[in-house]
N, C-alpha and C positions, 0 to 999 in steps of 0.2 A: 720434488713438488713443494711449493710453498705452504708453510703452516703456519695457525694463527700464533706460535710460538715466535716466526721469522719477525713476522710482524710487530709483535710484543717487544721484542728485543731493538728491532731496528726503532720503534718510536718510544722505546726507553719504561714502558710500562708494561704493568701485568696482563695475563692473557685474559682474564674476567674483566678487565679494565676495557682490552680489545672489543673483548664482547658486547659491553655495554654499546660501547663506540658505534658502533657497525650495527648492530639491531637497532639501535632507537629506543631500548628501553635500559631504564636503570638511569641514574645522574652521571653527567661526564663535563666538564667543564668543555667552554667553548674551543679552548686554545687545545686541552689535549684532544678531543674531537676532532679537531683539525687536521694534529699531528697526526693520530692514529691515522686516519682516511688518506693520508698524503704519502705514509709509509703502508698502506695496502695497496695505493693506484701503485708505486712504483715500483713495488714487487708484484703485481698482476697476481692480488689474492681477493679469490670471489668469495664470500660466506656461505659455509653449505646450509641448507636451512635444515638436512639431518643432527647436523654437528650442534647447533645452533638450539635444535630441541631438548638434546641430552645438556647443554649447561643451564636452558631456562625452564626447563620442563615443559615449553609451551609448543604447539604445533604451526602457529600461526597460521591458523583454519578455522575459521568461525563457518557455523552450521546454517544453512538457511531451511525450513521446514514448510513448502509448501502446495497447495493443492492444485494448481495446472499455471502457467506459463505460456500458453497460444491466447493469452486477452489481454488489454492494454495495462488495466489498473495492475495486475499481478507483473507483467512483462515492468511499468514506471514504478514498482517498488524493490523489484528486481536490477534496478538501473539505478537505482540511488545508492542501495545495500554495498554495491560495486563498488561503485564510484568511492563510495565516503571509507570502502575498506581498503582499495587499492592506495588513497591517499595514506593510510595509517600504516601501509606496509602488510598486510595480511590479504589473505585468498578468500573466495567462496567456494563452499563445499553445500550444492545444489542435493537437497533427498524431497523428490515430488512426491506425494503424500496421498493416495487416496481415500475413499471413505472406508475402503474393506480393513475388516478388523485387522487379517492375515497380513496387508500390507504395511500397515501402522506397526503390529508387533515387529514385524519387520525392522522398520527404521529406528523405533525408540530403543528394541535393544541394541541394533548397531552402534547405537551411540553409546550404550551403557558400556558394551563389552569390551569395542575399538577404542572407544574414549578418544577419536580424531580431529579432535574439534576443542577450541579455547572456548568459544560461548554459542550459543546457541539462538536464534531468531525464527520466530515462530508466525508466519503471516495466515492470516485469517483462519487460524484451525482453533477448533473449540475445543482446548485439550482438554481429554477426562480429567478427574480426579486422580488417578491411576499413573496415567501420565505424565501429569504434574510433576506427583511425589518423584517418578523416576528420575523427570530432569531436574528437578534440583536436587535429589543424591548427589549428582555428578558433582554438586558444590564450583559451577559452573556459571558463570554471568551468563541470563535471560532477558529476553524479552520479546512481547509480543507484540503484532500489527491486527487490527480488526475488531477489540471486543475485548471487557474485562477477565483476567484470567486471575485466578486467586493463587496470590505468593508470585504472582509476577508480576512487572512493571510493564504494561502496553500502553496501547496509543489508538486513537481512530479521531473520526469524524463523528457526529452525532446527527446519526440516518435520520431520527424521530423528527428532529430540530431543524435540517435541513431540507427534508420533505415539506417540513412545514413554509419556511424561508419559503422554496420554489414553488408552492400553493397560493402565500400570502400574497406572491408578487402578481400572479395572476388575477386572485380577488381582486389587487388594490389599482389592475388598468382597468380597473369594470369587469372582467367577465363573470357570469354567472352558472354558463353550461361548461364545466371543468371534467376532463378524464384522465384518469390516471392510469398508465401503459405501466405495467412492472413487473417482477418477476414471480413465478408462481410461488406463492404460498407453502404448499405444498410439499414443493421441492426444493427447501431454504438451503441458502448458503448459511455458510456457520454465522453464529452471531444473531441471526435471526434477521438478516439485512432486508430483507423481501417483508415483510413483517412488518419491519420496523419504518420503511418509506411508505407504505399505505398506510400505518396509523399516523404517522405525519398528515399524510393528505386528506384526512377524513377529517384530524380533527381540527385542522385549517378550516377545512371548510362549515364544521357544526361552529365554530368561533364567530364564524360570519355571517350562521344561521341558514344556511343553502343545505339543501336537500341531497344526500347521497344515498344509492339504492342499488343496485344489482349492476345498472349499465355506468354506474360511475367510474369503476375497474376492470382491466382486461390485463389477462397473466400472459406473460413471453416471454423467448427464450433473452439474454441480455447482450444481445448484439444486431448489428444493422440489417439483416436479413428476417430476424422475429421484428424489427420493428417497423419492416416495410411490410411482413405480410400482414400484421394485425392493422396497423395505417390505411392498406388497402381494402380490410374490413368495416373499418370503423368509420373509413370518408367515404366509401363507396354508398353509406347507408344516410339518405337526408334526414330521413327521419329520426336519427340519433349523430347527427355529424355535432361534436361541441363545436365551442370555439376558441376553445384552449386545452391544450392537453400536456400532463405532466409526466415525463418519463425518466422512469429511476434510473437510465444512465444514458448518457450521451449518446452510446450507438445508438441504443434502442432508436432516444429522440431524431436521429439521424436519418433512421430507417423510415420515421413516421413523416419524417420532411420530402423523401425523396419518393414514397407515395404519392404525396399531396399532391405534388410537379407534374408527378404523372396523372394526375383525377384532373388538372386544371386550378388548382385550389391554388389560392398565395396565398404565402407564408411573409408576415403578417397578415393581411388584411382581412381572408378570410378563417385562416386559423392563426391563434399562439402557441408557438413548443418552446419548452424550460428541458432543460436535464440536469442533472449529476453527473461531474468529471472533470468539464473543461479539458477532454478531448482535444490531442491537436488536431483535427479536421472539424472540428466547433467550430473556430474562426475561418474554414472556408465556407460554411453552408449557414453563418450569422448567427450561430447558435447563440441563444443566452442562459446558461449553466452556472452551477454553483459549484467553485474549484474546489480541490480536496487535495491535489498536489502529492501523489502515491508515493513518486521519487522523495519530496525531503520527509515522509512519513519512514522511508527505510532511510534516509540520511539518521534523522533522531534515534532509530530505534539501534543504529550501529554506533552511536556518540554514546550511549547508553552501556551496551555491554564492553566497548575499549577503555571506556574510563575505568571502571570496574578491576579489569584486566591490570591497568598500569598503575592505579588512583589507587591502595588499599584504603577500604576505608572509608572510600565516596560511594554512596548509595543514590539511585535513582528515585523519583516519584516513589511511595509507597502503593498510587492509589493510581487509578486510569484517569491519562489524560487525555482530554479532549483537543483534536486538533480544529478551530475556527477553520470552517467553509466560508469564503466569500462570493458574492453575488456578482457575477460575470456580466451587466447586460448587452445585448449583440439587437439586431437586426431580426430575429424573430420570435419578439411578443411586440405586442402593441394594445393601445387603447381596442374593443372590439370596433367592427363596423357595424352598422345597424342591416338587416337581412331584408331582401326584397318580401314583402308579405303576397 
């Protein structure tokens, strides 16, 4: 059976020389790179990625740590994480994470004890303090998606900022009866995201001097079925129908469009919907949404922990970055119509 000794000898260099070669990490000049690769294709020697851990200590396993995968934003940061690691030579190693304590103790020691994992990626979960300190014992490249995490390097959207943006734009075609469709309060996702897009939309609107009161907000679940059943609420009722409505994410706003279709309402003329996502089914139903781009947010957050990894030496941000939402406009908001009196 061929060994990386076969190979070492046949292309005239050392066997850590091989290794460099062939994993991609360490310096190798272009020429003997060559050779190595030319004297393993002709000896038909594959690298074991066992063998491969015991010369570099590494596993080539970065950890992803997160809270459900059946929704689009979690499924497109999931798809970038991939993507940006399969390019770099390394795997994902998927631990879904829920809110139960027992499950979390679960995963965080998994990590301490197996230690299976080169660095660690943390999307939308608000780690303890507790947790923190564990994962960086492990003296392990981090980072997070969703929310400032202390002694880690993350990244998001600025919900506040952006709620505001999909407010303003509504203010600024004229309307004045605005509602905001989002997620219940109550029942926050980490980060305080639910929270954080109605204090946007409020204070858009006291900026403008318009009046918000009990019926300016309504809580739902954050996908296309909560946002057709409250849509079917909220347009079924004249006497409180706005004529714009801003929903904290694109299903939602989806759900609240394909109500409308069904009450007779058109979308613009008699109502506007904005959302959060830039969803790809936005551009079939004319959404106009403010993108967030989930995929290069796990793109960044995996350039972040591989530099780390190969870069001694290179540090990340110290501080949460903010990633720029841009304003999508589509086919449904518009100037209002004036209403039959």
């Amino acid at each position: 059976m061929t060994g990386i000794e076969d190979v070492a000898a046949l292309a005239g260099v050392s066997k850590a020389t091989v290794s460099r070669a062939l994993s991609g990490r360490g310096y190798v000049s272009a020429e003997t790179r060559s050779r190595v690769e030319a004297a393993a294709s002709s000896l038909g020697y594959v690298v074991s990625s066992s063998a491969s851990s015991l010369v570099t200590g590494r596993t080539n396993n970065v950890g992803v740590i997160i809270p459900m995968i059946n929704q689009w934003f979690f499924a497109s940061i999931l798809e970038g994480v991939e993507r940006a690691l399969l390019d770099r030579g390394y795997d994902l190693m998927l631990y879904n994470v829920t809110k139960t304590e027992a499950e979390r103790t679960k995963v965080f020691e998994y990590f301490l004890v197996r230690k299976r994992v080169d660095a660690v990626i943390a999307v939308t979960l608000e780690i303890t303090p507790e947790e923190t300190s564990q994962l960086l014992a492990l003296g392990k490249p981090i980072a997070g998606i969703g929310g400032p995490l202390e002694g880690i390097p993350t990244l998001s959207i600025d919900d506040v900022e952006a709620a505001r943006l999909a407010t303003e734009h509504l203010i600024l075609l004229g309307h004045r009866e605005i509602m905001h469709v989002g997620g219940d309060v109550h029942e926050q996702m980490d980060f305080h995201v639910h929270s954080k897009r109605l204090r946007g939309f409020l204070e858009a609107l006291q900026s403008a001097g318009l009046p918000a009161d009990e019926h300016s907000y309504v809580a739902t679940r954050f996908d296309i079925p909560g946002g057709y059943t409250v849509g079917k609420q909220i347009l079924g009722d004249p006497r409180r129908r706005p004529t714009a409505i801003f929903a904290a994410a694109d299903e939602v706003a989806i759900g609240v469009i394909i109500a409308a279709r069904e009450l007779g309402i058109s979308v613009p003329d008699d109502l506007s919907v904005i959302g959060i996502d830039n969803h790809p089914l936005g551009a079939m139903f004319g959404l106009t949404s403010l993108e967030q781009r989930p995929d290069l947010q796990g793109e960044q957050a995996v350039e972040w922990v591989i530099r780390q990894l190969e870069q001694p030496g290179w540090a990340p941000p110290p501080v949460h970055s903010v990633v720029p939402a841009r304003l999508v406009i589509r086919s449904s908001t518009a100037r209002p119509r004036p209403r039959a009196s």
